[in-house]
C-alpha positions as CSV (number, residue, x, y, z in Angstrom):
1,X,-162.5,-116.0,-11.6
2,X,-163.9,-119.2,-12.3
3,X,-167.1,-120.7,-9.9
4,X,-167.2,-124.1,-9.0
5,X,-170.3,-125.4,-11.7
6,X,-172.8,-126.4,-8.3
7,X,-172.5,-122.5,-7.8
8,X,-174.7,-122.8,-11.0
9,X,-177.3,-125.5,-10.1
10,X,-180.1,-125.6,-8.2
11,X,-180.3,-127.8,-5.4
12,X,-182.4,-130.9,-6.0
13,X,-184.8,-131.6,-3.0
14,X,-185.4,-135.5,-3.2
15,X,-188.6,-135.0,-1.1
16,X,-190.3,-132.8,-3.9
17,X,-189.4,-135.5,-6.4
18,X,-190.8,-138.4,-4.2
19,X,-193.8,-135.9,-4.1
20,X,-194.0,-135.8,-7.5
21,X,-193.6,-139.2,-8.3
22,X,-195.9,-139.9,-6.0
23,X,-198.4,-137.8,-7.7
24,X,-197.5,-139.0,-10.9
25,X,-198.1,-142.5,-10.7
26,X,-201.2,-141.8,-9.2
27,X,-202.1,-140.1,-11.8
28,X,-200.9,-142.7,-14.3
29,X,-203.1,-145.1,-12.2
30,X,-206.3,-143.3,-13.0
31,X,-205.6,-142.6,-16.4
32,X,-204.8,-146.6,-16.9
33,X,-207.9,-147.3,-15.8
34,X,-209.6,-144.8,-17.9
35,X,-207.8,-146.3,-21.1
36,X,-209.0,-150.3,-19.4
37,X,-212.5,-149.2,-19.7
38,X,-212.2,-147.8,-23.0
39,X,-210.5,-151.2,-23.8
40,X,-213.4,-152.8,-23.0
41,X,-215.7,-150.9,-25.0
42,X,-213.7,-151.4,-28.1
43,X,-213.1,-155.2,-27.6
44,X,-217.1,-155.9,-26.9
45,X,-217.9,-154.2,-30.1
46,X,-219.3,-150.6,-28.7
47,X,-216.6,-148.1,-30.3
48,X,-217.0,-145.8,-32.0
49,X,-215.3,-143.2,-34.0
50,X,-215.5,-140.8,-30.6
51,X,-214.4,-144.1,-28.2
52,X,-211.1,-144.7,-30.6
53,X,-209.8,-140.9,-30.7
54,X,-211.0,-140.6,-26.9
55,X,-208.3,-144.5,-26.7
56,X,-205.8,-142.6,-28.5
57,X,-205.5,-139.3,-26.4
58,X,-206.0,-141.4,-23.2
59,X,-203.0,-143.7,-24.4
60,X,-200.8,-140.9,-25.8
61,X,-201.2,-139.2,-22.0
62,X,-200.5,-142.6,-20.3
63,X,-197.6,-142.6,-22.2
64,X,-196.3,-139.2,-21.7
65,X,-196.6,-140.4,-17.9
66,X,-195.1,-143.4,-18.1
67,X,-191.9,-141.3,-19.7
68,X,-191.8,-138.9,-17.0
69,X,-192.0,-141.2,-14.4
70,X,-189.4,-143.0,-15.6
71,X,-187.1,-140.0,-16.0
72,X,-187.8,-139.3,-11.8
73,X,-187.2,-142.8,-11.0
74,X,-183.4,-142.8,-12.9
75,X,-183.2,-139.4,-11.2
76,X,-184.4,-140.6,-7.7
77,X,-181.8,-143.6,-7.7
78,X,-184.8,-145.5,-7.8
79,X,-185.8,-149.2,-9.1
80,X,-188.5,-148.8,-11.5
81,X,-190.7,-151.6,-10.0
82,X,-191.1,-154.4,-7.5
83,X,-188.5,-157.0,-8.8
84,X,-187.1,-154.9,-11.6
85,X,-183.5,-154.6,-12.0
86,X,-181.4,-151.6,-12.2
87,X,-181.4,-150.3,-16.0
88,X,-184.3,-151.2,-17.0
89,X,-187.8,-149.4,-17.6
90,X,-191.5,-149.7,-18.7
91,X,-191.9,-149.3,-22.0
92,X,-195.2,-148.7,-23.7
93,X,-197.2,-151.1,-26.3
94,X,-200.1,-149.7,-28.3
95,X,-201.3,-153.3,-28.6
96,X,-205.3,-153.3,-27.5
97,X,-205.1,-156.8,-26.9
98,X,-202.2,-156.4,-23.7
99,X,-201.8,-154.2,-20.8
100,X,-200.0,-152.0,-23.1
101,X,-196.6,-152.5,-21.0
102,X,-193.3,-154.5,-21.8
103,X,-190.4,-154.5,-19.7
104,X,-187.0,-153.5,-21.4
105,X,-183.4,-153.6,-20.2
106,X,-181.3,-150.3,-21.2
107,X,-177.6,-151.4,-21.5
């Protein structure tokens, strides 16, 4: 006979998630500083070839996070940020010259 499909998935448990958020953007906190001071190095003419691939691996990871975290926030029920609507998101620049963030509405 047929199962009812919940028979088939597993129960979500909103206080790992919070958890993992939690960890998450604690994580993306660190590795935004990282990328800042590399920032830094670059604008006040100290890069080099090493500081720019070191820029790029930090920023590819900040934006992996960024990603994720988004995807528990929309599973959470949560707002994405202090004054942010519902439906919208961060989305990620690779422009040195800003914080690297932009907001965007999904419709």
């Amino acid at each position: 006979m047929y199962q009812p499909i919940q028979a088939f998935v597993e129960p979500v448990n909103l206080d790992e998630l919070r958890k993992e958020l939690a960890r998450l953007e604690a994580e993306e906190a660190q590795v935004s500083a990282q990328r800042r001071h590399l920032h830094h190095r670059i604008d006040f003419g100290y890069a080099s070839d090493e500081t720019c691939a070191r820029e790029r691996e930090i920023s590819d990871q900040r934006h992996d996070l960024h990603r994720r975290i988004d995807a528990l926030r929309r599973r959470l029920g949560a707002r994405a940020g202090a004054g942010e609507a519902p439906g919208e998101s961060l989305e990620l620049s690779s422009d040195s010259g800003s914080s690297g963030l932009r907001w965007s509405r999904e419709l």
